[in-house]
N, C-alpha and C positions, 0 to 999 in steps of 0.2 A: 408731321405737322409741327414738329417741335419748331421752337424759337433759332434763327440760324441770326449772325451776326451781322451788323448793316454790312460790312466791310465785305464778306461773304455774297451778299443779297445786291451789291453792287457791281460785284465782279461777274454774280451768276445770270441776271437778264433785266433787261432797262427795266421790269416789272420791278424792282428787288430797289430802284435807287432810290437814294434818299433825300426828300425833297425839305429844306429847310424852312420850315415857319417861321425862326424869325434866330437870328446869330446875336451872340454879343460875346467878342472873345474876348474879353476882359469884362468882368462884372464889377460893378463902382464897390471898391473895397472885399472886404472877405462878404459880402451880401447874399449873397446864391448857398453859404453855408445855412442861412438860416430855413430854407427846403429842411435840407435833415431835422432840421432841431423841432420845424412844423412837425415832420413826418411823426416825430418820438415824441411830440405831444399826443397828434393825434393817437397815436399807437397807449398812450398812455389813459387817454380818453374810453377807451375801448373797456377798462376796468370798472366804469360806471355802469357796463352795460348789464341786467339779471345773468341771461346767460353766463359770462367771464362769472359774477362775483358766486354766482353756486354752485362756482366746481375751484376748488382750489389748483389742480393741474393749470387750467385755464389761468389763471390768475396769475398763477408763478411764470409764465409763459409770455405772457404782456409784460410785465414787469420785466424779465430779462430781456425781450424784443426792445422796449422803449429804452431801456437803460443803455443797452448796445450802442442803440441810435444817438442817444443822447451823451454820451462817453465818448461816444466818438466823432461826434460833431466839434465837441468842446476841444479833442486833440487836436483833431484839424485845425481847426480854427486856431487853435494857437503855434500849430507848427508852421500855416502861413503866416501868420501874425510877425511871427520870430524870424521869420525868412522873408518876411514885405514882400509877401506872395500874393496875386489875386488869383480870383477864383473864377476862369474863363468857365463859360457854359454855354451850351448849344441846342437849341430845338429844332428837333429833326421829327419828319414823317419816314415812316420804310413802312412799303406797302405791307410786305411780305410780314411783318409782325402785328399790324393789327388786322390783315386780312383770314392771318392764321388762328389770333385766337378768336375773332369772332367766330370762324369754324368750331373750335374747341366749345366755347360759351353754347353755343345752338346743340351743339352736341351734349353738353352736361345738363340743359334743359330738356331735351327729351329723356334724359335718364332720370331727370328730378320730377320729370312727370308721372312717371311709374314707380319712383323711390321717392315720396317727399321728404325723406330725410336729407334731400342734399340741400333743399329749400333751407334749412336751420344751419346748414355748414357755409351758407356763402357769406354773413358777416366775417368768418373769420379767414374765407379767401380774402375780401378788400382787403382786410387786417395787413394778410401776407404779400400781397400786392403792394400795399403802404412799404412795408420795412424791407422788401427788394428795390424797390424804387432811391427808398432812404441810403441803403448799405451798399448800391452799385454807384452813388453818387460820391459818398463817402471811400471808395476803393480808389473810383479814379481820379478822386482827387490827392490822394495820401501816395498816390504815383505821379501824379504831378500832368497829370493829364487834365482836358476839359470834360465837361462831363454833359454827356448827348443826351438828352431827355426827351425821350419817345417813346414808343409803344413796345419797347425789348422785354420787359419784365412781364408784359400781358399772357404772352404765348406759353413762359415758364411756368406761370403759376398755375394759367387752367392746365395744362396738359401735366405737372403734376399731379393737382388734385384732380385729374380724373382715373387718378393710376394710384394715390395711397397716402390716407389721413392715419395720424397719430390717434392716438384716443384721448379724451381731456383731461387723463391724468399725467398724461407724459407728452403733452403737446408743443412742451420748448421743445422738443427732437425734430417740428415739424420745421421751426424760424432755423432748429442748427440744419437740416438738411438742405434747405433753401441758400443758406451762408455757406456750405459746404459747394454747393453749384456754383454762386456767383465767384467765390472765390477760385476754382476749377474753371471756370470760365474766364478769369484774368489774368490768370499765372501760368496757365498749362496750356500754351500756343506754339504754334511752328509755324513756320513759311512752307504756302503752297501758292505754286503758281506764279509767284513775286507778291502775296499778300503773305500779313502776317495776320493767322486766325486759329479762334481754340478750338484746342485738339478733341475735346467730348463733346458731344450734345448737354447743353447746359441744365437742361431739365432731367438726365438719364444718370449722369455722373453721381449727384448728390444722392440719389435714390439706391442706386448701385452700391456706392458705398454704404451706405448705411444696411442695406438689404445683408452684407456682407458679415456685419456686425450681429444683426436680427437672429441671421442663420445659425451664427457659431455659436449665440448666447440662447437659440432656444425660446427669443422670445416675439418673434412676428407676431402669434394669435393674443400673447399678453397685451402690448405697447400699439398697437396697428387696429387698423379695420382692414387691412387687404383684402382678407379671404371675402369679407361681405361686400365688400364695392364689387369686385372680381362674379360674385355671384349672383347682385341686382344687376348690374351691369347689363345681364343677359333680357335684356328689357325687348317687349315685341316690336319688329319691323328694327332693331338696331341695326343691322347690316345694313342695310339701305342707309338710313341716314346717316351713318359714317362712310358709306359710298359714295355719296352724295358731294358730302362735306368735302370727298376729298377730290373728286372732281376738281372743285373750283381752285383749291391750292396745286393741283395737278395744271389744270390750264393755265396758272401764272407762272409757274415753277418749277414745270420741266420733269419732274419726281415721280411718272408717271410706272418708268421701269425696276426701279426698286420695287415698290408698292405690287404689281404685276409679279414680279419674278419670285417672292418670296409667298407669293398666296399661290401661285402654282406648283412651286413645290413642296406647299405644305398639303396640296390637294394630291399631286402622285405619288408625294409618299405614304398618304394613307392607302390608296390605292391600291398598290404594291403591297403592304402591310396587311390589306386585308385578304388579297389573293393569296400570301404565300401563309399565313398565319386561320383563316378565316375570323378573326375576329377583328377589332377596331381599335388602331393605337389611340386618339382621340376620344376614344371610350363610347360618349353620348352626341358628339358633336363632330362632321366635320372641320368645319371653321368655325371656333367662339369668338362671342363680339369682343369680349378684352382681346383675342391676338386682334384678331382684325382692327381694332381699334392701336394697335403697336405695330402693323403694316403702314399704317395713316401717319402714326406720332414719333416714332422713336427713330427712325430708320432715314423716316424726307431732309433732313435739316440738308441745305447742301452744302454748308460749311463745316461739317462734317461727316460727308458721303462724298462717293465718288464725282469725279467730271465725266467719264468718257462713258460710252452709250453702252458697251458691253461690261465696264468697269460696274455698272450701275447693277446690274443686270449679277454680276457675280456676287455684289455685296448682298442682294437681295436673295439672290439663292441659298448663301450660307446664312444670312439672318433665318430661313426659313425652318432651314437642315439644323441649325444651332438649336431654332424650339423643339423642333422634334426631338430632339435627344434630350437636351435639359428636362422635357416634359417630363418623361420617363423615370429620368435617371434622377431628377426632386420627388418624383414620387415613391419610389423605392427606397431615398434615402427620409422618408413621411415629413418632408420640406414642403411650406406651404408652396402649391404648384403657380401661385398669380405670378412668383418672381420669373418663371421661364419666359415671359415676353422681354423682360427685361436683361438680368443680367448680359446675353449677348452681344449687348449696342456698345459699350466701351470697349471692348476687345474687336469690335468689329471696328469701331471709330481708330485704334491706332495701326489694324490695318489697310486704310484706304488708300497711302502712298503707294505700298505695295501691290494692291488689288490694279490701282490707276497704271501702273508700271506693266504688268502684265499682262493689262487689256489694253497699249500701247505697243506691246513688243512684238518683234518676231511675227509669225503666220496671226495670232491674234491680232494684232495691231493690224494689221492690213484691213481683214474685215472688220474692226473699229473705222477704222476710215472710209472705207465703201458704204460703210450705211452710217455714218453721219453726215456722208456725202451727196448721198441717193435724194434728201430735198432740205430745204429750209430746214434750220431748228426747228421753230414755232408749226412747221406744216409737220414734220416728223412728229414733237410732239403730239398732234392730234389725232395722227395715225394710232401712236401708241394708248393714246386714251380710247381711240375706236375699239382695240384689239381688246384694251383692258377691260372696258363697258362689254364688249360680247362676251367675252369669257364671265364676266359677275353675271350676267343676264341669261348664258344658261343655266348658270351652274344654280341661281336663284327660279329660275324657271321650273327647273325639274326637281325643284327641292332638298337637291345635295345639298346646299348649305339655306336656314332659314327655315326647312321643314322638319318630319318630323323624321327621327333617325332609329333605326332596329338596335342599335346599341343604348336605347335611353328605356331598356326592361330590364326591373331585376331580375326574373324567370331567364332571359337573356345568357346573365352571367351568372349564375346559379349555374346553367348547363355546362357554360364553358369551361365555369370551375373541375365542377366534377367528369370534364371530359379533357381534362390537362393543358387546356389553353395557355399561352405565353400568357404572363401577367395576368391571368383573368381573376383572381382571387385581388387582386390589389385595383383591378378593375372595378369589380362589384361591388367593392367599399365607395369609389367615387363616384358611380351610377345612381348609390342607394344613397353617399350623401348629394346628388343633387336635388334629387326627387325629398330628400325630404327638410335639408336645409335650404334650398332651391326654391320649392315648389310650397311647401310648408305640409308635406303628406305621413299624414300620424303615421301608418303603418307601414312606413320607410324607416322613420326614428327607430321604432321596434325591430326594426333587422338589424339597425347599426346597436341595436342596442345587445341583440342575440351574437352580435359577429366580434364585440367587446367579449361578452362572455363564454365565448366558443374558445379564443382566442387562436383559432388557425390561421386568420387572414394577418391580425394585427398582434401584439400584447396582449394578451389578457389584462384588464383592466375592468375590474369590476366596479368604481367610480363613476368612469365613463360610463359604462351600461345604464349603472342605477340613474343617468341623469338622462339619457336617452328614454329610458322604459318611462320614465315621469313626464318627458313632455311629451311620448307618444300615447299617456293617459291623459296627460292634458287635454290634448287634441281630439280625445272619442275613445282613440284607439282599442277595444277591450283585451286583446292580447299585451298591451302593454301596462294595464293597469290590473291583468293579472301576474306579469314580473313583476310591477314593483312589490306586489302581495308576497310573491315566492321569493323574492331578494330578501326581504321583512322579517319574513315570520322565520325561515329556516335560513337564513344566510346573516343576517343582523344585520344587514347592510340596508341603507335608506343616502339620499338627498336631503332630505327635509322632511320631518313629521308634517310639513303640510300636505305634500305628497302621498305621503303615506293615506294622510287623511281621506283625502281625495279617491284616494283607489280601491281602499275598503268601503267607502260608500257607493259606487261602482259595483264592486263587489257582492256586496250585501242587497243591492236594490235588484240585481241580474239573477241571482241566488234567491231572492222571493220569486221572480216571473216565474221560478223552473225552467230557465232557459238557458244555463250554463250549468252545468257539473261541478266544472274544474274549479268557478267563482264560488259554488256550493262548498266545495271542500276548503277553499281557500277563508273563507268565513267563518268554518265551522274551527281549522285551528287558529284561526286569531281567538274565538272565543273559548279555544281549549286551552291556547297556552296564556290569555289575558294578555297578547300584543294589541294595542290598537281597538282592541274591546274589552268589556270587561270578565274578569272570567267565567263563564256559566256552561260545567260541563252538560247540562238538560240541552241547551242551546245549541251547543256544538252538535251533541248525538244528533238533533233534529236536523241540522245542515248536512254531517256526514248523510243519514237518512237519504234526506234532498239530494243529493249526488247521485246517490244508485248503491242498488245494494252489492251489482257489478263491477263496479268502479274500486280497482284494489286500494288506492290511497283512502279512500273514502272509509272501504274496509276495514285498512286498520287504524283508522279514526276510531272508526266505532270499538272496536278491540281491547285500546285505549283506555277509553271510558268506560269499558263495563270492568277492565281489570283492576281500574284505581279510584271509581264513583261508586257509591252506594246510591241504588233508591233508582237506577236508570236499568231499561229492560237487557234481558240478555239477548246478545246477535239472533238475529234472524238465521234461519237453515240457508238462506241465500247466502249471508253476507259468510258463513262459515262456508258454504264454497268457492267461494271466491279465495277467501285465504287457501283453502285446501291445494285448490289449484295451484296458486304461487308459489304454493310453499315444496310442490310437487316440482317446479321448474328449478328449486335453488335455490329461493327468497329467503332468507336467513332472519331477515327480519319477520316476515308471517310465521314460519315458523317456530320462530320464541313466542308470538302470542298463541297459539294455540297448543304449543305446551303447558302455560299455564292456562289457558280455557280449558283443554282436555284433565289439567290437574285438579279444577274446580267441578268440572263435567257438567258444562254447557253443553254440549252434544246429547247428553242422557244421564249417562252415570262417569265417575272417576275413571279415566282410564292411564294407567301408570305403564303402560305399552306405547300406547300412544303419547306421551310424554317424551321417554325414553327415545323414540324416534323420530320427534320435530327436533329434542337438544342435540341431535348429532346433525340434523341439518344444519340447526342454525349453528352450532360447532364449524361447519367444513364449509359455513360461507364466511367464516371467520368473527363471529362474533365471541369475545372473549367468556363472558359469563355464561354461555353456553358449555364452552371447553371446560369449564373449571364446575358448574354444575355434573356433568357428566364425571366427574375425576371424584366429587365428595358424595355423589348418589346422593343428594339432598338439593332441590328446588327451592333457590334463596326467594325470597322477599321479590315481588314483581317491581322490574326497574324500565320505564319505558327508553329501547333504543335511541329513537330521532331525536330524545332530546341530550344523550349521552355519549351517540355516535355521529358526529356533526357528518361527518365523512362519507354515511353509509346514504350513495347516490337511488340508492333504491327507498328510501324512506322520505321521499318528498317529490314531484315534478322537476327537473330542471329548468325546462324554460316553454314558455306561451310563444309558440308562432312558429312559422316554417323552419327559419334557420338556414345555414349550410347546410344540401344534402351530403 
């Protein structure tokens, strides 16, 4: 449903002509330049508005837009000036551009109804509307051409912005990519058919390139919103209403078999995918609404798409087979996945001579001609749209696409991981982030937050974790505002002391019920080591207490406390089991405190045996001061390990929640 060009839309079916409202090839004097100069006011105007003037991006972004406009009205206008040149201009209707974007517009309103944020974004679509209008007036006149003012700019700008807004700090990128299309759409044409018309889809070229740029520099999730248009996008009942929509540009326009060809072989190739793989290339989804919504936009222009019925038909297949791989292959190289609908439309746009030649030739061409032959266009057409509607209408019926899908559980790919599925580790990462940047599901944040700090799927990136586990504590989650706690206290790592804040109060209020341990112990060393609380070894003992006297971390909480506090009671015969235990498995670190417990003879009396036999434990799990006590036969000064042995994973919890098995 992209913007195709009158000259294009005249050639492809009497729907596409272009009906003129009102001619004047020659305008009295250079007068028709004063449009632009309107436009770069108006565009200039837009800086009055709160939103432009509370974001500086925003601001600088108008200002360059209007300047543009108005820089270059003034050249113009003196390059006719200088050349007693007039300024012909023309108004034209083409059906095909304002019938497409009103499709576009209906389409961005049911999305704006589930995301009101796009409601705030469409001042500064007119905005962009204005200074295409402005800069394609100004192109074709600085070629010396008349300049057709109609509905062409409409189609471009919605069906960009339904595909990807700058952020308002870097929003002049959004006027240069727009300037980037119009000018790829004036300069970069060929002759087809005995018309001369451009070579890209005008809306697909400037996003392309720039996409191109985004990737290499690393900064898509910076400078863009992609990834979240890409993921409200998936709004309820979307497939239909972009079914719908495309209906009606199908029954003017012929584009029925593109659209068709390339949703069915995005559907057998999953197919095949999952038979031969048992799991699901598409992950959570058969068909999402942004492809689906890139079957509709990117693909129909017919001034740059095939002519012939099988030609049509091939460009659609490899658009399909092209997502399928880009899908993948962005995703492995951890490239945001929204550009796979995209990048394939200009490499497909400069093979269409070639595709039209081959679906012409030889044994092919023959059957091109028997079934463009077999009835009318327009009755052919509607076959194809019959064929098309049954195919959406099962595949919606049974819920393959629009329902609910076995690849959208992390349990899911958790299995397939640990059962060596193709890509299912890289899988699991996009499963768990839909469901939780998706769906907004705290204890999804919390996996991607465990699957940071695992680092087997992704980088390791303890960052990323620590900002995960806080908005999975935001959100309820208690295993996630028991990581931010264990990030804290034993890894120093935090997002923000607000967070922090937040999680110890969680903590501490979970830790009164008696209904978590783990938050019991996590409380108890905030207030042993004075993070996040203030220090009160009484307090902490009473937390460890709270945990269990079974609970080894808890244990040697308490261990802790009795070997470096005065005035707090000595362990329990419990909680000295529990050490004993551990220290019996290897635990290097239990067994240093009960060398020194046994040296004080907490147990009963002094016993210099039992000493002698934890320091060679904790010796041979490697704990230094153990070795070197053993070598001087003297028991130095008690130094507690976990705060000396960052490293020793036995002296803390690693992490709250499932995790990779």
């Amino acid at each position: 449903m992209s913007a195709p060009s009158s000259s294009a839309r005249l050639q492809a079916s009497p729907a596409g002509t272009a009906a003129p409202i009102g001619t004047t090839d020659r305008a009295p004097g250079r007068a028709a330049l004063a449009i632009p100069f309107a436009l770069a006011g108006a565009l200039a105007l837009f800086l009055l508005l709160p939103l432009v003037q509370s974001q500086p991006g925003l601001r600088l972004a108008f200002l360059i837009a209007s300047g543009v406009l108005g820089l270059g009205s003034a050249a113009v206008y003196l390059k006719k000036r200088l050349r007693a040149e007039a300024c012909p201009i023309q108004f034209v209707s083409v059906r095909s551009h304002w019938v497409q974007a009103c499709v576009q517009f209906s389409i961005m309103m049911w999305w704006a109804w589930h995301w009101p944020r796009v409601y705030s974004e469409l001042p500064l679509i007119g905005a962009q509307l204005l200074y295409l209008y402005g800069l394609e007036g100004l192109l074709t006149y600085a070629r010396g051409r008349p300049w057709r003012i109609g509905f062409g700019p409409l189609p471009i700008v919605c069906s960009t912005n339904l595909l990807l807004w700058f952020k308002p700090e870097a929003y002049a990128l959004q006027f240069a990519m727009l300037t980037t299309g119009a000018l790829c759409k004036q300069f970069l044409t060929w002759k087809r058919e005995g018309r001369r018309t451009h070579i890209f889809n005008p809306s697909a070229i400037g996003q392309f390139l720039f996409a191109i740029g985004l990737i290499a520099t690393g900064t898509t999730n910076t400078l863009t919103l992609g990834s979240e248009i890409a993921r409200t996008f998936e709004a309820p009942h979307m497939l239909v209403v972009i079914f719908l929509g495309g209906l009606v540009v199908q029954g003017l326009f012929q584009v029925t078999l593109m659209t068709m060809a390339a949703a069915g072989t995005l559907v057998l190739f999953n197919l095949i995918y999952t038979q031969v793989t048992g799991v699901y290339h598409f992950v959570n989804v058969h068909l999402a609404a942004p492809i689906f919504l890139g079957l509709h936009l990117l693909i129909t222009d017919p001034a740059t798409s095939p002519k012939s019925n099988l030609g049509r038909v091939i460009f659609g297949a490899l658009y399909g087979l092209a997502y399928a791989i880009l899908f993948r292959v962005l995703d492995l190289l951890e490239v945001p996945l929204f550009w796979d609908k995209l990048l394939p439309v200009p490499i497909l746009n400069l093979l269409v001579p070639l595709i039209d030649r081959a679906a012409r030739g030889s044994f092919l061409g023959r059957l091109n001609r028997r079934w463009e032959a077999c009835l009318p266009s327009a009755k052919l057409n509607l076959a194809h749209m019959g064929i098309w509607a049954a195919l959406f209408g099962s595949l919606y019926a049974t819920g393959f696409v629009g329902g609910d899908h076995p690849g959208n559980s992390i349990p899911f790919w958790k299995q397939a991981f640990v059962a060596g599925k193709p890509h299912a580790g890289h899988s699991l990462v996009l499963a768990t982030s839909a469901q939780a940047e998706g769906l907004g599901i705290a204890s999804a944040y919390n996996e991607l937050g465990l699957i940071c700090m695992e680092g087997r799927i992704v980088r390791e990136n303890h960052g990323t974790a620590a900002r995960y586990f806080a908005t999975a504590c935001e959100r309820g989650d208690p295993n996630g505002c028991r990581n931010v706690g264990i990030q804290y206290l034993f890894l120093r790592e935090r997002r923000s002391d607000e967070d922090v804040a937040r999680a110890l109060q969680h903590l501490e209020s979970a830790a009164g019920l008696g209904q978590d341990s783990l938050a019991a112990y996590l409380i108890g060393c905030a207030y042993e080591q004075g993070r996040g609380r203030p220090k009160n070894p009484a307090k902490a003992f009473g937390f460890f207490v709270r945990a269990g006297l079974e609970d080894l971390y808890a244990a040697k909480g308490m261990a802790r406390l009795a070997l470096t506090t005065r005035g707090l009671p000595s362990l329990l015969p419990e909680a000295l089991a529990t050490l004993r235990a551990a220290s019996a498995r290897g635990d290097g670190e239990a067994a240093w405190y009960l060398a020194y417990l046994s040296a004080r003879g907490d147990a009963g009396v002094p016993d210099s045996k039992a000493v002698t036999t934890q320091l060679t434990i904790a010796a041979r799990a490697g704990l230094p001061e153990a070795a070197a006590a053993l070598s001087s036969g003297d028991l130095p000064p008690f130094r507690s390990p976990i705060m000396d042995v960052p490293g020793w994973s036995s002296a803390y919890p690693v992490s709250a929640g499932a995790g990779v098995p």
